[in-house]
N, C-alpha and C positions, 0 to 999 in steps of 0.2 A: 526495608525502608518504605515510606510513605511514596517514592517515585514508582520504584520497583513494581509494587503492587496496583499503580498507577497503568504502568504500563502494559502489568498481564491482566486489566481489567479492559482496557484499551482495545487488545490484539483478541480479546473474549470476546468482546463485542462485535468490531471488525469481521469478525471468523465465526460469529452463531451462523449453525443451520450446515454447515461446511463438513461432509462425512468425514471422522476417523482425526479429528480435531480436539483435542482436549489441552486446553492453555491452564497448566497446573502451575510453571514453575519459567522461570528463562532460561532452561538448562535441554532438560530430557523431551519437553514439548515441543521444542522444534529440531529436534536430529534426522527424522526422517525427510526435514526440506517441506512436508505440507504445509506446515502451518503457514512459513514465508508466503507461499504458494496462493494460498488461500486469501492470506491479507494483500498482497497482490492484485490477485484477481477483484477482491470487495473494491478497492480503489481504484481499480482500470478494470472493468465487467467484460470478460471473452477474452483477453488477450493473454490467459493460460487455459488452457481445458482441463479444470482440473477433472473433472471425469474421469481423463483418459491417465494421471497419477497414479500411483500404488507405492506405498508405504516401506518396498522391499525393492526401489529403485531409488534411494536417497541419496547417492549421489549425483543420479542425474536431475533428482527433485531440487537441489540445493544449486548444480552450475544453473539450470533455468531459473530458480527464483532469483540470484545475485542478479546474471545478465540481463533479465527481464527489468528489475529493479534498478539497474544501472542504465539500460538503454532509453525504457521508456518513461520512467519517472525520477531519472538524475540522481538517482542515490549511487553513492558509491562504494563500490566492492568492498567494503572493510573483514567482509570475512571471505572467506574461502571452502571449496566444498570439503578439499582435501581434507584440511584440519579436521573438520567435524569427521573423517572417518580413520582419525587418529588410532590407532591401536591401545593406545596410550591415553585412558579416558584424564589425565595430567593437561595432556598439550592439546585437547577440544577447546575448543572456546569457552570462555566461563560466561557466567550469566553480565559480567560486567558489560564485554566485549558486547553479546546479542542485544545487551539493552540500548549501548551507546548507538548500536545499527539500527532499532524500532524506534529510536526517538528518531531519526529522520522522516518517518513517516508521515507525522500527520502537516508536514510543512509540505513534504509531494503531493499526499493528497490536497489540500489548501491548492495546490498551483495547477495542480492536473483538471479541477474543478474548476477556477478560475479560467484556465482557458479554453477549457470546453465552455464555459457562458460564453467567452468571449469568439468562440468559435462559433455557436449555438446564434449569438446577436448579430455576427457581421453576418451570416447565409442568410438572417432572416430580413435583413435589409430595415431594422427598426431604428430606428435613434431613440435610444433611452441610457438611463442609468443605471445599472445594478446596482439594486438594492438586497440586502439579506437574502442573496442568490436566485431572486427575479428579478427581470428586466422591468422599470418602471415608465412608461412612458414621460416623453418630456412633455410641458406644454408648450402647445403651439400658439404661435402669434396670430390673433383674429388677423384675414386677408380683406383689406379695404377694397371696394370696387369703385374705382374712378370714375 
């Protein structure tokens, strides 16, 4: 479908440059938990290492990317790592399931960005308006000297 493909164009983008990444499909491309990993980290930068990941640790790649994704950017656990290490490639999660969980993203993103400007504008003591993700100054009122 026109979303689908939407979405793995999406999470390709998101994830260029990211080792041992290949966003083919919503199915087999993220079982090893990197890929979450990686679009993660694009959207909040440092707060996975993924460096320190390896491909033959997916379940622990998969509870850190859920948690991470639930703790710091409000998405909600809708999958689970277990499933994905289903014996039973029937009862993994289908691509419907992974898609319905990556459309959450670009709304965290949106928000996680928004309040870092707005974190970014109140430390820096400016009064403006964000505008297309700069801060625009206001204008100031000519000061009369009495």
């Amino acid at each position: 479908s026109g979303l689908r493909q939407k979405v793995i164009e999406w999470v390709r983008l998101k994830t260029e440059g990211y080792p041992g990444i290949n966003i083919v499909d919503l199915s087999t491309s993220f079982e090893d938990g990197l890929a979450f990993c990686a679009l993660i980290n694009a959207i909040y930068p440092g707060l996975i290492d993924y460096a320190q990941l390896t491909p033959s640790r997916a379940n622990d790649n998969l509870r850190l990317a859920f948690s991470a994704a639930a703790q710091y950017l409000g998405i909600p656990a809708l999958l689970d790592a277990a499933d994905f290490m289903n014996a039973d490639p029937n009862c993994r999660p289908d691509e419907r399931c992974i898609m319905a969980y990556l459309l959450q993203f670009p709304g965290a993103e949106k928000r996680f960005r928004d309040a870092m400007l707005a974190h970014q504008h109140q430390q820096s003591g400016h009064t403006g308006a964000v505008q297309g993700g700069e801060i625009m100054p206001q204008p100031t009122q000519p000061t009369r000297n009495p």
